[in-house]
C-alpha positions, 0 to 999 in steps of 0.5 A, spaced: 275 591 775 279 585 775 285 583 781 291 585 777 291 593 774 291 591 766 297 593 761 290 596 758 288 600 765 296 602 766 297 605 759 291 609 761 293 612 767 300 614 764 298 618 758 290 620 761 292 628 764 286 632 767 284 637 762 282 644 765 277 649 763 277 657 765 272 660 763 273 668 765 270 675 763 270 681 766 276 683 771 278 676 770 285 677 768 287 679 775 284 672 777 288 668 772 294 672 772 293 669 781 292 663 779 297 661 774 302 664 779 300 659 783 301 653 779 306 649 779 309 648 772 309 640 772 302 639 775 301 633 770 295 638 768 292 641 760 289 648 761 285 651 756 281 659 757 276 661 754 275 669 756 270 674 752 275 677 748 273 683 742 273 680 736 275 686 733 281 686 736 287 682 737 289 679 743 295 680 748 293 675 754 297 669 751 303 674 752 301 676 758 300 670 761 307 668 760 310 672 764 306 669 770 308 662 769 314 658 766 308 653 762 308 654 755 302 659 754 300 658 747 294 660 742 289 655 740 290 653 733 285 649 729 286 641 730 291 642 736 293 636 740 292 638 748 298 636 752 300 636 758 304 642 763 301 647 758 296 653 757 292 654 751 288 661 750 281 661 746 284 666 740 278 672 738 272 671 734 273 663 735 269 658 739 272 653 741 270 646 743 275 639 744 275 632 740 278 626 741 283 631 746 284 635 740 281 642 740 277 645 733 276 652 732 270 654 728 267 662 727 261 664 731 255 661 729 251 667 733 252 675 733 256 679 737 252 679 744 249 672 744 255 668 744 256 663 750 264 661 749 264 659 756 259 653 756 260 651 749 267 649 751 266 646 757 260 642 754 264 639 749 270 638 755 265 634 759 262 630 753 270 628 750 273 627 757 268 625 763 271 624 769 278 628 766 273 634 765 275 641 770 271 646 770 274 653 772 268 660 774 272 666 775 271 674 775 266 674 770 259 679 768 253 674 766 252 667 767 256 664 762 259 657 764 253 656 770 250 650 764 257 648 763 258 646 769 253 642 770 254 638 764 261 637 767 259 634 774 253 630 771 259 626 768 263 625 774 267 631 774 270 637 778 267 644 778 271 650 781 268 657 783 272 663 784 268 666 791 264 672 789 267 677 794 274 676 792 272 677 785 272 684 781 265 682 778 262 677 782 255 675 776 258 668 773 261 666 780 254 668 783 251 664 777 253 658 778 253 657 785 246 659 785 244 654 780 248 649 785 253 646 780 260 648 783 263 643 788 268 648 790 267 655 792 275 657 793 279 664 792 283 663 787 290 662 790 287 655 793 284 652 787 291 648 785 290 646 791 284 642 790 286 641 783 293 636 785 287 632 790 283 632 785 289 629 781 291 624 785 284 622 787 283 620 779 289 617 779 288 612 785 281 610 781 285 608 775 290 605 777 288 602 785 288 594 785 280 592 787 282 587 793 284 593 795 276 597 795 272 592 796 264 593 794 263 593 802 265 599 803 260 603 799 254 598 801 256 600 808 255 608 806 250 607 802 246 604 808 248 611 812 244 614 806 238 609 806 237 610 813 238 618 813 234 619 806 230 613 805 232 612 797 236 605 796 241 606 791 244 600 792 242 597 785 245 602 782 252 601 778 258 600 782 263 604 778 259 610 777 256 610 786 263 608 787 266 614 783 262 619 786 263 617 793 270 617 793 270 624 790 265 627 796 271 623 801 277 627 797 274 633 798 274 631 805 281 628 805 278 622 808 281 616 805 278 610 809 270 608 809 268 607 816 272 615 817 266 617 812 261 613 815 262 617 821 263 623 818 256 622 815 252 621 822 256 626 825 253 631 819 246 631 815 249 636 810 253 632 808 248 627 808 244 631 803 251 633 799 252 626 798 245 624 795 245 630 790 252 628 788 249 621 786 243 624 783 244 625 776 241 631 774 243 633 768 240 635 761 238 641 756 233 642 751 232 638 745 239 633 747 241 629 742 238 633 736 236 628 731 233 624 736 228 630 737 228 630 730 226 623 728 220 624 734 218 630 730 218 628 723 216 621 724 214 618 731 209 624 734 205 624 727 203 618 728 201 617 735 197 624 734 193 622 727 186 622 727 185 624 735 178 627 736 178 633 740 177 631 747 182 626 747 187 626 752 194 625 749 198 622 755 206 622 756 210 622 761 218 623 762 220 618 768 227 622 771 226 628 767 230 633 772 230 639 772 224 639 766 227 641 759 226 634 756 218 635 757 218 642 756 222 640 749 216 635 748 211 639 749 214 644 745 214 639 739 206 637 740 203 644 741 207 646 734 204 639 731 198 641 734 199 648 730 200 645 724 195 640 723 190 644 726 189 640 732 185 641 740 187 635 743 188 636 750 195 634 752 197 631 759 205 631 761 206 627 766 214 629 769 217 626 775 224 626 778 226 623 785 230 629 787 226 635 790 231 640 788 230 638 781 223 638 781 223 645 783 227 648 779 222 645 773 216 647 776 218 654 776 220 654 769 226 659 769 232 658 765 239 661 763 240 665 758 245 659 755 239 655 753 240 659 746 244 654 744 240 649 745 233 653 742 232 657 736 230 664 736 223 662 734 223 657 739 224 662 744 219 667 741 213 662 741 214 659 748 219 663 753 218 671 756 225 673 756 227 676 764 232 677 767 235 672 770 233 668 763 228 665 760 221 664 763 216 657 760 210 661 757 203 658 761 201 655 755 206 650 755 207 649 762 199 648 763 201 642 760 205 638 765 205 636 771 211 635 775 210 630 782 216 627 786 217 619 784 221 614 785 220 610 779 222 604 783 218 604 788 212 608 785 206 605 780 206 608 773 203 612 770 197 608 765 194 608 758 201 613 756 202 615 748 209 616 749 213 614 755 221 618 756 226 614 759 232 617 758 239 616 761 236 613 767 237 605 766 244 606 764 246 608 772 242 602 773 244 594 774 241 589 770 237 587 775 233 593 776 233 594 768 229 588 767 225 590 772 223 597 769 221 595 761 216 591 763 214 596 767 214 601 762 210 596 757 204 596 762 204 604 762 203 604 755 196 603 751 197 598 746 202 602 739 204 607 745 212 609 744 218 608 749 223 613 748 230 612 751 237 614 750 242 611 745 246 608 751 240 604 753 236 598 750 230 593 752 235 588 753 231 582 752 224 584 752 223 583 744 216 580 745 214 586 749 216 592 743 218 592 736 224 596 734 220 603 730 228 607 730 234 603 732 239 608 732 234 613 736 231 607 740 224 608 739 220 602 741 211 601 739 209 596 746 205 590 742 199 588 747 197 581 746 195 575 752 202 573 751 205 579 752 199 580 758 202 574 761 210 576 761 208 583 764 204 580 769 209 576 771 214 580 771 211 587 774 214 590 779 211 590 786 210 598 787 206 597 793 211 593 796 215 596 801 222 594 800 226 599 804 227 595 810 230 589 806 236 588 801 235 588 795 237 581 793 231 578 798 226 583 794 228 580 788 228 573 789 220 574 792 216 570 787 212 575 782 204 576 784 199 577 779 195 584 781 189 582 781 186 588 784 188 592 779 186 587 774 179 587 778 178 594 777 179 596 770 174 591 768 168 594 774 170 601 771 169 599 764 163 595 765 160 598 771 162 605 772 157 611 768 159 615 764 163 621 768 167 628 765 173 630 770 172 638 769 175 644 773 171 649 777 169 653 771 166 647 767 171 645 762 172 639 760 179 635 762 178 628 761 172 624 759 170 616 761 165 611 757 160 614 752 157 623 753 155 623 747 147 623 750 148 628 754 153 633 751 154 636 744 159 641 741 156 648 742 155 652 735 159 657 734 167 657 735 169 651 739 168 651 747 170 645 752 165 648 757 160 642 758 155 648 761 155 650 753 156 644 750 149 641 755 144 638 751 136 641 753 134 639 760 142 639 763 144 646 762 140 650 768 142 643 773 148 643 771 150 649 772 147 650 779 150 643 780 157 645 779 156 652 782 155 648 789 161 643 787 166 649 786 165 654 791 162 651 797 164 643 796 157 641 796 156 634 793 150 633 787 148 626 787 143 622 783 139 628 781 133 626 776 133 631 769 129 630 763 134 630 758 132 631 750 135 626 746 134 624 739 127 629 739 125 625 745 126 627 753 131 621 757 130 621 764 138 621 767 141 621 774 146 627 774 151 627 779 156 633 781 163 631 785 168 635 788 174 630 787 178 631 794 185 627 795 193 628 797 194 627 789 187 631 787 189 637 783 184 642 787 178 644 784 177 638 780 170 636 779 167 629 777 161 629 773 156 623 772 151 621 768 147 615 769 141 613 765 135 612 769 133 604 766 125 603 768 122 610 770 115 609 775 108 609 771 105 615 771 099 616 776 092 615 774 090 621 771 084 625 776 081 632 773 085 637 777 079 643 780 078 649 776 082 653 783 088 648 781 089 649 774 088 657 775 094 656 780 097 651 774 096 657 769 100 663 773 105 659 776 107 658 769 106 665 767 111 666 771 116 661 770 115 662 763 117 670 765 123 668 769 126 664 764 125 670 759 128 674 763 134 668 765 135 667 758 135 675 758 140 675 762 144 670 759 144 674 754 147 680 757 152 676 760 155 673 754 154 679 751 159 683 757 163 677 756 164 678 749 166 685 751 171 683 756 174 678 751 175 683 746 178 688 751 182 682 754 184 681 747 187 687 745 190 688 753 194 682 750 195 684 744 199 690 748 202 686 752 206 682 747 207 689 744 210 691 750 213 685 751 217 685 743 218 691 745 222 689 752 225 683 748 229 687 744 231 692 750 233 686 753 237 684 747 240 690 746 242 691 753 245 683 753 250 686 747 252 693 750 253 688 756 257 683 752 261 688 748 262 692 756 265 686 757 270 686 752 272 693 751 273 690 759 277 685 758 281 689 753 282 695 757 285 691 763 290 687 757 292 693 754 293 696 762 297 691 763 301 692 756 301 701 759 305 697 766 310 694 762 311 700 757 312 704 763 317 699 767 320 698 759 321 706 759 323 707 767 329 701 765 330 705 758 331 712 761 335 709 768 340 705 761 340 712 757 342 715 764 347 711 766 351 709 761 353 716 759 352 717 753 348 722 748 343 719 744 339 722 738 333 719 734 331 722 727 326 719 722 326 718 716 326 727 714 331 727 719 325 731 724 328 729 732 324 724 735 327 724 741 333 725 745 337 723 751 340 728 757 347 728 754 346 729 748 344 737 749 352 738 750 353 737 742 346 740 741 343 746 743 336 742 744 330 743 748 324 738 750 320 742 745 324 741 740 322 734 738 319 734 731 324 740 728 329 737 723 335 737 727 338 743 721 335 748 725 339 746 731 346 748 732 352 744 733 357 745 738 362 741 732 368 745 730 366 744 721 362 737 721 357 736 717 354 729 720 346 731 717 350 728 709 352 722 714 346 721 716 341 721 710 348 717 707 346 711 712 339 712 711 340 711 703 346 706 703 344 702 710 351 702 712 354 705 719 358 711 719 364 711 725 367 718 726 372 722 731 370 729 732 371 735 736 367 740 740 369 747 740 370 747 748 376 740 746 372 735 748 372 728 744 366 724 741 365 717 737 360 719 733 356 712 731 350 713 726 346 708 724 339 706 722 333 704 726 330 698 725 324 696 728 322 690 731 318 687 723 326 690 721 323 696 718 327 702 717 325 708 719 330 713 721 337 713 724 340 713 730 346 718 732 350 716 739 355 721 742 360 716 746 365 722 750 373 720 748 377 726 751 380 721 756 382 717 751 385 722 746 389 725 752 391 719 754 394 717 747 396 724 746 401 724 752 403 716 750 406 719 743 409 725 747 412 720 752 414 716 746 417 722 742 420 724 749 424 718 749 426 717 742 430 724 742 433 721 748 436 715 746 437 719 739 442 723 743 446 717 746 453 716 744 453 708 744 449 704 740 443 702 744 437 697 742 430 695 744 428 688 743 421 685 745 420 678 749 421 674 742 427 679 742 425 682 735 428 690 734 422 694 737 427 701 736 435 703 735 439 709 735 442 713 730 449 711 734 447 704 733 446 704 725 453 708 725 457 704 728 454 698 725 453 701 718 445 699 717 439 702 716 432 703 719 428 698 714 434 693 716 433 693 723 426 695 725 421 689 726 427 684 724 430 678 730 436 681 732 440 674 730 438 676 723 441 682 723 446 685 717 446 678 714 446 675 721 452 677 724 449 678 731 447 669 732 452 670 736 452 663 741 455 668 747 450 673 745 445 667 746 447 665 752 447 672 754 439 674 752 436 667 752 439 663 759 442 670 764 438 676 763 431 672 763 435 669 770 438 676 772 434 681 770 440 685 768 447 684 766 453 689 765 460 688 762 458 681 759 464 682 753 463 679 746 469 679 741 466 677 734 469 679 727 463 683 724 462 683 717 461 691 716 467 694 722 471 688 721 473 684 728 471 687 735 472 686 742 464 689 744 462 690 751 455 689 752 449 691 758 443 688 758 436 689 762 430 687 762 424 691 763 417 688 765 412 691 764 404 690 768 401 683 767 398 685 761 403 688 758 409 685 754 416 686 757 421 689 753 430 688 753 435 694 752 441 692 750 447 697 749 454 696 746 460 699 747 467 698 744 473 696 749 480 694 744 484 697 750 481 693 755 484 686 757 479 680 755 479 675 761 481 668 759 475 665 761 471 669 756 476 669 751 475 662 750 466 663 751 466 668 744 
């Protein structure tokens, strides 16, 4: 990383957000709804569920999800970009994968029961984000998502797993954790938690300056490792160690190496943690499936055409992990095998530098979820389907051999057809990849084929390979003195033990010639005699230099037994010989036979060995042949005595009885042997029976299993959805029941859906009336018939308002309207009973008290007016439109300056209404003399009151007039009017 963060890295870290996948099954809905409860809505964070849903029914998680979180929870489209702070659920019947951040819904490809949607995602999740990559394991039945997982951590990503005994069902959370690919084990309330850690970790990889983490913090751990386990990695990429490291030091909330490098002297399971994190044990049957099939159609033929049947076709897988690539091979030459109707033997070697790894493979027990990756018929041929999975069949797995080794350190295995190397060199300097293909050269017979993964390449060493597949890289070794030259310069030292230095002193050692090894490929070409390696029964492993002297095919069906395949002279020998060998451990040397070769006898050495070492397979035997050159001159014939050639003759009698009866037996014996074959045959024959038979009960049980989960997961949605109906109905009956009023539903054949409590007092209705056409039931209404209102409404769709009264007087607001359903469908009308008694009593005492008070005014001898606060005429009294000879429609309504042809617009009665009364309140005896158009002129006396009304109500003015001619008009207001 350069000094200074680029525009490059800094845009990078502003727009690159965690993308979390959640995988969840059984009983999982309980965990999410914890888990979202508990995230914070600006987390920075994508997530996307994936659960095992009915692809029958549609579901309700999307809208149930939501009321647990203020995130927008949406459900997944085809082509919808990811975005942060956002939550997107796998719709039904879909999987689901991302590209590029964006996800691609596809229908199923496998039947209902077999489908893996957990790990499909999670797999896509981790090939399109890398480190970005979250994986999530809750409740769940099963072990889907354990494969996905573990393609997440192998790109340097974070795996979370629920803890089983907080789980509802504890399978995929078990499954996981088994198989060693959760790197937290938490309840669900605490994985935000490690979710924001994990974040921030991430964004200080991005965006922290390089002076700040310089390499000697790593060559400081990596040291700590070194001394502790014993495996040097500090050759390996910087970036990729680094990443991993800093990840181990976040989940300890350790910041500082020397704190970590304390922590792991203080801790050897942390130690053993770290050295499994910086492992990169990822891989699955048949990865990268063109390149599979290029070694199919075009590599494997050709190494394998014309190959007698005791050849033995090596490979070896270098950094094989957990073992599916070699077993993907070896599927791929047995079926070659099959369709050419070839026997070589084939010898695999597979090697790994993780113990754990190693095991797993030798065992050759894997997931379910290996369906994804091969077909059915694949799985029929090769794999026994068991309980936890799939189980390698002895066939194939009797073609490998799994051993521990550091491919760095260790010598090679030699005289390979093919070689595997598959992402191993792209977690490796440069340094440590030149030093590897030449390596790699040396192991492979003159035309063997390197195989390695499209990231990788042989760099400069194009004088050693030529290219067969660029796109796939398949390399053929070309073997010439030049070559020979380049490889012995370049070699590695494996017999160097290069622990206790630097890797840089190593390195700048001059290369050695290994003229050991060189020495004794030629004494065992030219010197060593023709040997067999057998097993304990005599059957041939590997053959070295020319048998054909001593051996030849049986008649009859082809064996690989030597014993059978004897020449006369051997077979007896051989088999006592090999007899010893296997069962006691005695060693046959330099035994002189008479062999029959070419119609003549050939004296020949046999020697019979039991092979013994650490890296010897047990009961392996060494068979030699070793001609003798000049046998001794046979002695001087002299005339045996007659007592001597009668003894000649019984003792041959009776070898010749004992072989009659060895050969007898013999006889007897095969004979047996062919009975237990065929028995044996028709025991296996019943036993792949019984085993189709178990297949299917096991696949049929893997699709009740399936469709249990989901009919779970459905059950546990559609409860959810019981819950919120019921709270919906608790919040709709405490509405109905506190706001009073009776409600009636109807249907479309006005048949009583439901009723509320106070609508049975203007009905005479009963709970069991629910379904009976309301005409049945009798009404409390005095004559109204609201059923031809209703049907009305139902036709015409336009609500109907009515007052109506009930026998006993009481008041209802009658309101009928349709009923719309939520997709604005009508399906009924509704009727409410709003209870107005007080309000008809209260208007019926206002139009008393009003018609009270008009009779009373009515009865006043003077002329009296009511004004409102705009001083318009509110009312006047019958003395009033006497007196001044107006009528009612003059008066009412009008402004009391505009009345009789404006004879009021009086400056003193402006004063009077406008500036005094709202001064006073009241004024009595204020005089106004005015010449009035209809009664002539008059000296009136007028009394004004105001009368205000509450806050709300309009204040109103009584105004009174009284003649006074015989009154005195004061000066003062003589000169006013």
């Amino acid at each position: 990383m350069p000094p200074e963060k680029t525009p490059q890295i800094a845009e990078q870290a502003a727009a690159a957000f965690p993308i979390v996948g959640i995988g969840a099954s059984a009983g999982g809905l309980e965990a999410l709804e914890e888990f979202f409860r508990s995230v914070s809505a600006d987390s920075g964070m994508a997530f996307v569920l994936v659960q095992h849903l009915d692809p029958s029914h549609p579901s309700l998680l999307t809208e149930i999800l939501q009321r647990t979180t203020t995130m927008p929870v949406l459900e997944a489209e085809d082509q919808m970009t990811v975005a942060a702070n956002t939550v997107y659920v796998i719709p039904p019947n879909r999987d689901m994968a991302i590209f590029h951040g964006k996800l691609q819904l596809s229908l199923p490809d496998e039947p209902r029961g077999h489908r893996l949607p957990i790990d499909a995602f999670l797999r896509s999740l981790a090939e399109d984000q890398q480190e970005q990559a979250v994986g999530i394991i809750l409740s769940g039945t099963g072990s889907d998502g354990t494969q996905g997982l573990r393609t997440i951590l192998g790109v340097g990503g974070m795996t979370l797993v629920q803890k089983p005994e907080t789980a509802k069902y504890d399978g995929m959370p078990a499954s996981a954790i088994q198989a060693g690919y959760a790197s937290h084990v938490l309840a669900v309330g605490k994985m935000p938690e490690a979710l924001l850690n994990n974040t921030r970790s991430l964004s200080a990889d991005i965006t922290t300056p390089s002076p700040l983490r310089p390499t000697g913090w790593i060559n400081k751990i990596l040291l700590q490792l070194r001394t502790s386990i014993g495996h040097d990695f500090s050759l390996y990429k910087k970036s990729t160690i680094g990443r991993r490291i800093e990840r181990r030091m976040a989940q300890h909330t350790i910041e500082d190496a020397d704190v970590y490098v304390r922590y792991l002297k203080n801790n050897p399971e942390e130690v053993q943690a770290l050295f499994k994190e910086l492992l990169i044990n990822v891989t699955n049957f048949f990865r990268d499936p063109e390149a599979f099939t290029v070694l199919e159609q075009d590599i494997l033929p050709k190494l394998c055409l014309d190959k007698p049947d005791n050849y033995v076709f090596r490979v070896w897988v270098a950094g094989c992990a957990t073992g599916e690539e070699t077993y993907s091979i070896a599927i791929l030459l047995r079926e070659l095998m099959d369709k050419s109707q070839q026997d070589f033997k084939v010898q695999i070697y597979s090697t790994d530098l993780a113990e754990a790894a190693i095991a797993l493979a030798r065992a050759g027990i894997y997931p379910p979820t290996i369906a994804q990756d091969v077909s059915p018929e694949r799985l029929r041929r090769f794999f026994i389907k068991e309980d936890k999975g799939y189980r390698v069949k002895k066939e194939l797995r009797d073609m490998v051999v799994f051993a521990l080794q550091n491919v760095l350190k260790d010598p090679p295995f030699t005289k390979l057809d093919l070689l595997s190397c598959r992402n191993l060199m792209i977690y490796l300097e440069a340094e440590l990849q030149n030093r590897l293909i030449p390596a790699f050269h040396y192991a492979l017979k003159p035309g063997g084929v390197l195989f390695l993964s499209p990231s990788e390449s042989i760099g400069n060493y194009t004088d050693l390979f030529s290219a067969l597949n660029r796109k796939w890289k398949f390399y053929r070794a070309i073997h010439s003195p030049t070559t020979a030259r380049t490889v012995m310069t370049q070699v590695v030292s494996w017999a160097a033990k290069t622990d206790d230095k630097p890797a840089e002193e190593v390195m700048q050692k001059p290369k050695e010639t290994n003229f050991a090894e060189l020495a004794r490929r030629v004494l065992v070409q030219y010197y060593a005699p023709a040997s067999i390696i057998t097993d304990g029964n005599g059957d041939l492993l590997y053959v070295h230099g020319d048998t054909g002297k001593y051996l030849r095919p049986a008649p009859g069906q082809a064996s690989l037994n030597i014993i059978e395949m004897a020449r006369e002279g051997l077979e007896l020998e051989l088999r006592t010989a090999l007899r010893g060998a296997a069962s006691d451990g005695v060693a046959t040397l330099n035994k002189a036979l008479q062999v029959k070769t070419n119609g003549g006898f050939s004296a020949v050495n046999l020697s019979v060995r039991p092979l013994s070492g650490a890296e010897a397979t047990p009961n392996l035997l060494l068979v030699s042949f070793q001609d003798i050159a000049s046998p001794a001159k046979p002695a001087r014939k002299r005339r045996a005595k007659p007592a001597e050639l009668g003894r000649i003759e019984e003792l041959e009698r009776d070898l010749a009885y004992l072989k009659e009866n060895y050969q007898a037996s013999l006889e007897e014996q095969q004979a047996s042997n062919e009975e237990l074959k065929s028995t044996n045959e028709e025991m296996q024959s019943t036993n792949e029976e019984l085993q189709s038979t178990n297949e299917e009960l096991e696949t049929s049980k893997e699709e009740l299993q399936s469709v249990n989960e989901e009919l779970i997961t459905v059950n546990s949605e559609l409860q959810t959805k019981i819950e919120q109906l019921a709270g919906m109905q608790n919040d709709m009956k405490n509405l109905f029941d506190n706001t009073h009023i009776g409600t009636v539903f109807l249907d479309a054949k006005m048949l009583i859906r439901r009723f509320t409590r106070e609508a049975t007092q203007l009905y005479r209705l009963v709970a069991s009336d629910v379904g009976r056409p309301l005409a049945d039931i009798k009404s409390n209404f005095d004559g109204e018939d609201l059923l031809a209102n209703a049907q009305q409404v139902l036709d015409c769709l336009t609500p109907f308002e009515q007052e109506v009264h009930t026998h006993n007087g009481a008041w209802f607001l009658v309101r009928i309207q349709p009923y719309r359903t939520l997709d604005n469908i009508i399906e009924g009308v509704v009727l409410t009973f709003t209870d107005i008694s007080k309000r008809v009593a209260a208007e019926t005492a206002v139009q008393l008290a009003r018609e009270l008070a008009e009779n009373v005014v009515d009865t006043l001898d003077k002329p009296l007016l009511v004004l409102d606060s705009h001083l318009q005429v509110v009312t006047a009294n019958r003395a009033f439109y006497r007196y001044f000879h107006v009528t009612l429609a003059d008066t009412v309504g009008r402004k009391i300056y505009d009345l009789g042809n404006r004879q009021w617009n009086i400056p003193a009665l402006r004063e009077l209404l406008e500036i005094i009364l709202p001064r006073d309140q009241a004024v009595e005896g204020y005089l106004v003399e005015h010449d009035f158009p209809a009664i002539g002129r008059h000296k009136i006396r007028l009394d004004a009151r105001r009368i205000v009304g509450k806050t709300s109500e309009p204040s109103l003015i009584l105004l009174t007039a009284e003649e006074i001619d015989t009154v005195p008009v004061p000066e003062s207001l003589e000169n006013k009017a």
